[in-house]
N, C-alpha and C positions, 0 to 999 in steps of 0.2 A: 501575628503569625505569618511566616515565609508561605511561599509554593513549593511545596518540596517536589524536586523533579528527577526523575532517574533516566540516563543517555545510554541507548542503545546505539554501537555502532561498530561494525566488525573491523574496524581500521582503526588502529592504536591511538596516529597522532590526530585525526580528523576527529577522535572520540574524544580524546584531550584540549582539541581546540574549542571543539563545542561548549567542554563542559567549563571551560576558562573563560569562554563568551558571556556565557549565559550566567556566570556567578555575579559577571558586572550587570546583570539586569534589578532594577530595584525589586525588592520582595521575593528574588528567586533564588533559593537554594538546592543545588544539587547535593542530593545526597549518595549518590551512587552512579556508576559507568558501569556496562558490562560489554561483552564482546559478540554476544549471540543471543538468537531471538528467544530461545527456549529459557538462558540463563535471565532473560527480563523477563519472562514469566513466572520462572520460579522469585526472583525477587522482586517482585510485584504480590504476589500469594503470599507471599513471607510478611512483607513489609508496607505494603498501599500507601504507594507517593499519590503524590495528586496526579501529576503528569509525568506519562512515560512518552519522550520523545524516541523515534527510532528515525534514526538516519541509515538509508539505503538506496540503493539505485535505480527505483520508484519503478521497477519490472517484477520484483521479487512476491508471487501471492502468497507465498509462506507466511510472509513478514505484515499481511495483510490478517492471515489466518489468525496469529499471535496475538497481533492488537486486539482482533474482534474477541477471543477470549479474556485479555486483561479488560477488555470495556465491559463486559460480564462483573468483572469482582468490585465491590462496596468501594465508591469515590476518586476509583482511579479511569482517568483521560489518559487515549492516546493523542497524539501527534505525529504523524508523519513533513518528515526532510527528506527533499532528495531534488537532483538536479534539474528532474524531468517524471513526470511519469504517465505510463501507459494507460489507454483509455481501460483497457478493462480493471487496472487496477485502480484507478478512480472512482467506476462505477462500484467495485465490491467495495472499496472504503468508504463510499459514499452510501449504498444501502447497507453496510456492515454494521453502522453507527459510531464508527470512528470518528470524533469530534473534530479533528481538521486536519488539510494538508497545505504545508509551505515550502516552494520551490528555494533552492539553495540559494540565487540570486538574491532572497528578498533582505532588505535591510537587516542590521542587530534591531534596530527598532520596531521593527513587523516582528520581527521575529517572536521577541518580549512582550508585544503587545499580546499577539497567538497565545501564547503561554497563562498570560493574564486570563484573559478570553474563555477559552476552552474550561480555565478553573472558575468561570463563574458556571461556568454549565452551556455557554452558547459553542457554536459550530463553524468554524472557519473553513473555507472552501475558495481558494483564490476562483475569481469571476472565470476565467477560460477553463478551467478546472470541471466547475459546474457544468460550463456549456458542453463539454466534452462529455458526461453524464446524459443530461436531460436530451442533447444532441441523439442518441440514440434510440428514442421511443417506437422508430418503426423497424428496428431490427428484429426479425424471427428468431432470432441463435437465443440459445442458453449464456450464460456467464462463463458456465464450463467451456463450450465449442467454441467460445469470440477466444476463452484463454488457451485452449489449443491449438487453434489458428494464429491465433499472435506469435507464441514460440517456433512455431510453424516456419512461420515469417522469416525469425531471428538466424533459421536455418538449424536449427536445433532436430536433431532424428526424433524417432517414435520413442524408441527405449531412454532416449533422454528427456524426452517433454514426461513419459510414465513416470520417471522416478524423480522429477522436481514437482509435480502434481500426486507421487504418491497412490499412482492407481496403475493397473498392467499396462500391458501394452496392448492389450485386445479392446481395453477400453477405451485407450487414445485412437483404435483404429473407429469403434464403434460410435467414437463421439464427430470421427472427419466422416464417417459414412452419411451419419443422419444431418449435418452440416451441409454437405455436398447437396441430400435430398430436398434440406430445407429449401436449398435455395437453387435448384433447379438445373445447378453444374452441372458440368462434363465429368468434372474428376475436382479432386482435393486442390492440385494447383488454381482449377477455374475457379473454386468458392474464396479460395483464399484470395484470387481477383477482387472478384466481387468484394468481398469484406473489406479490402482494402481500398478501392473506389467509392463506396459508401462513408470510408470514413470511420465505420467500424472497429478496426484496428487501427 
């Protein structure tokens, strides 16, 4: 019996290349591509591949969000691909129980190996990955205020970090106030300092 794997990935030909990659892996069959994270959850609910890889631009916590509910349903792994990705999104896929992440770079043979791996049930987490995770045990901040502060960063406004997080904009102010507090700022700009110097983000 194959790995049956389903390719999330919002970008047509990048979805297609993958899913042509990964059909040359021994044991891997794909049995489905979609285009969005909602539509791999709906077919993941439908259908439970083993593995749902989602390929994204490893900043997206939506796409974090998704996985951690398709790792919920009977015998389906995610995987996360992507070129790069952001410390806080490491840490939520990393306590979220999402079974592993692999940078775009890594060989077709890591790649397939991952694949392998994750459908035996173990946890793939490239080593700088981790260190990026466990690196942070003396940070005060929530998951929420490291992920406000990182969009923050990106230059992103209030009403835009509220509606890719999904929460108002009193919240996004609520979450930089007690941020600020936690860590002894002047203002929003200085925590964001800070957080960034730490390493943080």
């Amino acid at each position: 019996m194959g790995i049956n794997v389903l390719v999330s990935d919002k970008l047509n030909v990048s979805r297609y290349a993958l899913s042509a990659l990964l059909e040359k892996g021994k044991g891997i069959q794909v049995v489905g591509s979609v285009g969005g994270n909602l539509d791999a959850l709906e077919y993941a609910d439908a259908h439970q591949p083993d593995v749902i890889i989602f390929s994204f631009d490893g900043a997206d916590g939506d796409t974090i969000t998704i996985a951690e509910k398709i790792t919920g349903l009977p015998k389906c792994r995610c995987l996360l691909l992507a070129e790069s990705f952001t410390r806080s999104v490491v840490r939520q896929a990393f306590t979220g129980g999402i079974a592993g992440m692999v940078q775009q770079n890594a060989s077709p043979y890591r790649l397939f190996e991952a694949v392998h791996r994750v459908h035996q049930g173990e946890r793939i987490f490239d080593t700088e990955l981790t260190v990026a995770v466990l690196g942070n045990s003396d940070c005060p901040l929530s998951e929420r205020q490291l992920s406000v502060l990182e969009k923050l960063s990106q230059g992103d406004t209030l009403s835009e970090i509220a509606a890719q997080l999904h929460i108002s904009d009193g919240t996004v102010r609520n979450y930089l106030l007690s941020a600020v507090t936690k860590l002894g700022a002047r203002n929003r700009i200085d925590a964001l300092r800070i957080a960034q110097e730490s390493h943080w983000i």
